[in-house]
C-alpha positions as CSV (number, residue, x, y, z in Angstrom):
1,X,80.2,152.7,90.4
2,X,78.7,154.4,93.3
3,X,76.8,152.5,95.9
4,X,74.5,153.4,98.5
5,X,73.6,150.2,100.9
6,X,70.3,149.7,102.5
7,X,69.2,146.9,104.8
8,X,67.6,146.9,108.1
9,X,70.0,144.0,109.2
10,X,73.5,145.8,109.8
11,X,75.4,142.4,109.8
12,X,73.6,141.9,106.3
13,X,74.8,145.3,105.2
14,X,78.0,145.3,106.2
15,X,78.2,142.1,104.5
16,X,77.3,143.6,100.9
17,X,79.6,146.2,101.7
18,X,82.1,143.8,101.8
19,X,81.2,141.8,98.8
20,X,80.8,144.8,96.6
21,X,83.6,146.5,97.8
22,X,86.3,142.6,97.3
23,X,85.3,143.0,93.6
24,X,87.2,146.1,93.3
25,X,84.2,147.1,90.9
26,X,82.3,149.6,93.0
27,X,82.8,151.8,96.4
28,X,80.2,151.9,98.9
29,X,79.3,155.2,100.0
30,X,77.9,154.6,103.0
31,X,74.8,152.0,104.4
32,X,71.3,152.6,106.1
33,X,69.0,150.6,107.7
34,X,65.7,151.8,107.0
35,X,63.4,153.5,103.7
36,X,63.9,156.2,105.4
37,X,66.9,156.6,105.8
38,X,66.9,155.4,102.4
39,X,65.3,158.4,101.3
40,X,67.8,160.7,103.3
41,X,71.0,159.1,102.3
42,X,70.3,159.2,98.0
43,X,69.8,162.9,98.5
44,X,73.3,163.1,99.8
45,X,74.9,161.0,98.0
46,X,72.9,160.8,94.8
47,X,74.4,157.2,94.2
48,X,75.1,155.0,90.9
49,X,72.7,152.5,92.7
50,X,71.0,152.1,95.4
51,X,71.1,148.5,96.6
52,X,67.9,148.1,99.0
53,X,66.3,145.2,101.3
54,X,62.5,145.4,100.9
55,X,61.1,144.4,104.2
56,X,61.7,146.8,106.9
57,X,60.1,148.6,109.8
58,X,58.2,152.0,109.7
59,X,59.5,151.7,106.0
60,X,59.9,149.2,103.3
61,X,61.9,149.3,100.6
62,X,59.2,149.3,98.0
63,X,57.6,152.8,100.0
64,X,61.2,154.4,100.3
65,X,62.0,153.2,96.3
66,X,58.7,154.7,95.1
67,X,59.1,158.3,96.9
68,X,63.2,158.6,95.8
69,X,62.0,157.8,92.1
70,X,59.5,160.1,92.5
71,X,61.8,162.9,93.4
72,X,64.7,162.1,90.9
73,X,63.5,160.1,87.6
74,X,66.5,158.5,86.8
75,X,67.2,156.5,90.4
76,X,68.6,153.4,90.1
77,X,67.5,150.8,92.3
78,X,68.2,147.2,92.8
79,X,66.1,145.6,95.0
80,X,67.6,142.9,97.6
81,X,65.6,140.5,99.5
82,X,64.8,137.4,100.7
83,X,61.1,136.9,99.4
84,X,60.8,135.7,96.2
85,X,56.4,136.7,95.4
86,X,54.8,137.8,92.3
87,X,53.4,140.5,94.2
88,X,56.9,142.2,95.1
89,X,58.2,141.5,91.6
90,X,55.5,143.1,89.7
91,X,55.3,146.6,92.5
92,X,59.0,146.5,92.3
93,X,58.5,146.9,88.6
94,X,55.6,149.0,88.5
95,X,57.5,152.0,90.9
96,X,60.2,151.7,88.2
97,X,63.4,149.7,90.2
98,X,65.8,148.2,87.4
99,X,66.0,144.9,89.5
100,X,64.8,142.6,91.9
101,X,67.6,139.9,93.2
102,X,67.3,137.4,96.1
103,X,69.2,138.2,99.0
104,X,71.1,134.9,99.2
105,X,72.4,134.3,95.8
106,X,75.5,136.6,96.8
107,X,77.6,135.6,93.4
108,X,75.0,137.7,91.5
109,X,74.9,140.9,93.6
110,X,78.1,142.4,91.6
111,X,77.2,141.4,88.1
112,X,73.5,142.5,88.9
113,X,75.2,145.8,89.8
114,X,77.5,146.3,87.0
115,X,74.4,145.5,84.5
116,X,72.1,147.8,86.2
117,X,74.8,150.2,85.4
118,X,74.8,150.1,81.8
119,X,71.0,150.7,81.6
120,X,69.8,146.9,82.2
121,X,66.9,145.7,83.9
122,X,68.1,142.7,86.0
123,X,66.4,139.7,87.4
124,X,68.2,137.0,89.6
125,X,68.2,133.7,88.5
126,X,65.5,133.0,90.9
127,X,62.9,135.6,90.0
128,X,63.9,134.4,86.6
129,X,62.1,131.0,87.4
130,X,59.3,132.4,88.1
131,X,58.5,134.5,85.0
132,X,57.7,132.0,82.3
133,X,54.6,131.1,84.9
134,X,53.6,134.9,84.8
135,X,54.1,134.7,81.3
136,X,51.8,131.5,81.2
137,X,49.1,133.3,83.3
138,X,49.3,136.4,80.9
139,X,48.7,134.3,77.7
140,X,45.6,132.1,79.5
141,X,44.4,135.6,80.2
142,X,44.9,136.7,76.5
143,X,46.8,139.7,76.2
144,X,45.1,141.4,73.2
145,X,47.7,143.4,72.0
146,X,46.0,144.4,69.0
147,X,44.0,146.4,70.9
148,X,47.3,148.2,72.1
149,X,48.0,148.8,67.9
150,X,51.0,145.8,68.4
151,X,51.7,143.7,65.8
152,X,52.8,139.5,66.7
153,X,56.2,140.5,66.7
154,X,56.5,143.3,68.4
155,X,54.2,141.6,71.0
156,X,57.1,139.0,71.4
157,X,59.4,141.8,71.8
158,X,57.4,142.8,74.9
159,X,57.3,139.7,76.2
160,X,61.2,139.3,75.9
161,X,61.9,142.7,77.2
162,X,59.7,141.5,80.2
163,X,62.0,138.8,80.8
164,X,65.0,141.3,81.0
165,X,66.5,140.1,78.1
166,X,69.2,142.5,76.3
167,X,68.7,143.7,72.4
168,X,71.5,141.8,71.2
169,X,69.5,138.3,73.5
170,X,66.2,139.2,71.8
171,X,67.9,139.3,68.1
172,X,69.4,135.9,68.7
173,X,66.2,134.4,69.8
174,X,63.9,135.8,66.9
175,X,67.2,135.7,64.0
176,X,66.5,139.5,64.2
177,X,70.0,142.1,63.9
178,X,70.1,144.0,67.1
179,X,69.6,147.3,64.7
180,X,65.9,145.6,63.8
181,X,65.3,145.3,67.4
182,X,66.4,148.5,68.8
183,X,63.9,150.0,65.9
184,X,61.3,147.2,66.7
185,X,61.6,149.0,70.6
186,X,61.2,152.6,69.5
187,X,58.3,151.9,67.6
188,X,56.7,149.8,70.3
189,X,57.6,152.9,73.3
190,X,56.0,155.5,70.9
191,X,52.8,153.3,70.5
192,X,52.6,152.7,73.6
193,X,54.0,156.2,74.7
194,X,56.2,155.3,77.4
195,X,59.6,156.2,78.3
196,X,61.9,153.4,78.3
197,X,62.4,149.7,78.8
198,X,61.5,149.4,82.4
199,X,58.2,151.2,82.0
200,X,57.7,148.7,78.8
201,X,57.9,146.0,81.4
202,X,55.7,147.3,83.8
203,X,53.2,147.7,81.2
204,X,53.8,144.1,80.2
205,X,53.3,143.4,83.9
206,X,49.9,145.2,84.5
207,X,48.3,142.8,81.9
208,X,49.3,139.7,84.1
């Protein structure tokens, strides 16, 4: 894996550098310390992942993330901070970033990385608490996914996609072969007409 470091705390980068770097899993092409420079260093480098704080000056993370995706669709970014708020979570989502970790839980960085790298969606174990209360918020709200041409079950889907959860975690769950639920997906992306499994959880998200 190819890595691209961003946090406007160079001790705090350097850091991650040397995490990531220990695992003998990924090299680090090089670190930056602001969105913009964000911005400037994926064009060069055109990374695996782009490992990015969120709060900075002139900046954030969230602004830099949303103009890189913009320019090349298939940017992978993991978001690193210390702020742990709904509102974060769901942008974070919503711009398209495969992840959202929090800064301190440093044993998750590399495995958040590697995953994000096969095509998951990632969550640290603290964001991860804080879903089933956005998923208790959506249900007093009353998702009416009928309306949206989904059946019960492939509603549950969503809902399990939202939480990050792989096929082969969903077919466990719900006794379904990770064949059914691969189909299951398709069927709910072309209802829905989006691209992929991030954009199914932002649309998850936007009913919260």
């Amino acid at each position: 894996m190819k890595i691209v470091i961003v946090d406007d705390d160079k001790l705090v980068a350097m850091s991650l550098k040397m995490i990531i770097e220990a695992s003998n899993e990924a090299e680090v092409l090089a670190c930056g310390h602001s969105g913009k420079e964000a911005i400037k260093l994926y064009d060069e480098y055109k990374p695996d992942i782009l490992l990015m704080d969120i709060r900075m000056e002139e900046m954030s993370g969230l602004e830099a993330g949303e103009v890189i995706i913009d320019k090349h669709e298939d940017a992978k970014l993991l978001f690193l901070t210390t702020f742990n708020d709904d509102e974060y979570i769901v942008k974070a989502l919503s711009i398209g970033a495969k992840g959202y970790i929090i800064k301190q839980d440093y044993e998750s960085i590399v495995p958040a990385l590697k995953a994000v790298y096969e095509g998951q969606t990632v969550f640290g174990s603290d964001v991860m608490g804080k879903i089933p209360g956005m998923l208790k918020k959506n249900r007093e709200k009353g998702f009416d996914y009928e309306k949206f041409g989904l059946s019960r079950q492939e509603y549950e889907i969503v809902e399990l996609v939202a939480q990050g959860l792989s096929n082969k975690e969903i077919a466990d769950k719900l006794c379904l072969s990770e064949g059914t639920v691969r189909n299951y997906i398709s069927t709910i992306l072309s209802k829905l007409e989006l691209r992929d499994r991030t954009n199914l959880a932002i649309f998850y998200y936007k009913q919260v």
